[in-house]
N, C-alpha and C positions, 0 to 999 in steps of 0.2 A: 664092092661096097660092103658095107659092114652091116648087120643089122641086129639090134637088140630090143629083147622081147621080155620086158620083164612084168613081176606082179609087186604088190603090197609085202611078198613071203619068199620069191625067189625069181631068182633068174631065168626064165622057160627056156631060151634062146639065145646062141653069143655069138656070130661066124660069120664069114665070110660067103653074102651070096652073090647073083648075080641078076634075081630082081625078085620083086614083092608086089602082092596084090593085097591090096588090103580095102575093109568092109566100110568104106566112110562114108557118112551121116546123107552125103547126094548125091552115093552112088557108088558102087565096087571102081575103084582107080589101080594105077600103077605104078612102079618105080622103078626106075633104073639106073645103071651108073650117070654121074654127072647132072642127076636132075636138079630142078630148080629148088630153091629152099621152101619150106612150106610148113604149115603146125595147122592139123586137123581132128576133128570127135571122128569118132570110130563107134561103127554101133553094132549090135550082136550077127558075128558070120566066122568068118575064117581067115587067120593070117596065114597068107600060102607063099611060100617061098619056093626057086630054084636055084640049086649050087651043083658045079660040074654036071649037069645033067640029072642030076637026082631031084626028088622035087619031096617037098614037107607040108606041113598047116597045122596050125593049133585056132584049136576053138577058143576065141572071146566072146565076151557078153557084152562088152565096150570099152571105149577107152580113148587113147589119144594118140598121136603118133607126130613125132616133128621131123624131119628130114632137114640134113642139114651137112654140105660136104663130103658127101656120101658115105655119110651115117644115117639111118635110119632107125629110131628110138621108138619103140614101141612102150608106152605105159600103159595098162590092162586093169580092169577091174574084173 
């Protein structure tokens, strides 16, 4: 699945992972290939990703996130 992580000023994040935890509004949640579609607020934690084994995170402060045929669109404030 693909996952992109962008701001108001750049692109943080473009790539191919193979799943996402991210900080939303009822509760730290998951993602992974083939999930259902979904558009949620994101409140201040850490978007944490794994690809081939290696693992990543970038701090937000908030924001939105829509999933969506395994795309995963991160918009960040």
């Amino acid at each position: 699945m693909i996952l992109k992580v962008i701001s108001a000023y750049d692109i943080l994040f473009q790539g191919e992972v193979d799943k996402v935890t991210l900080p939303g509004a009822e509760g730290t949640f998951m993602v992974l290939p083939h999930h259902a579609s979904l558009i949620s607020t994101l409140v201040k934690g850490e978007v944490a990703y794994e690809a081939d084994g290696r693992q990543g995170a970038i701090e937000v402060a908030g924001g939105i996130v829509d999933v969506d045929n395994d795309v995963v669109s991160v918009c960040i404030y």
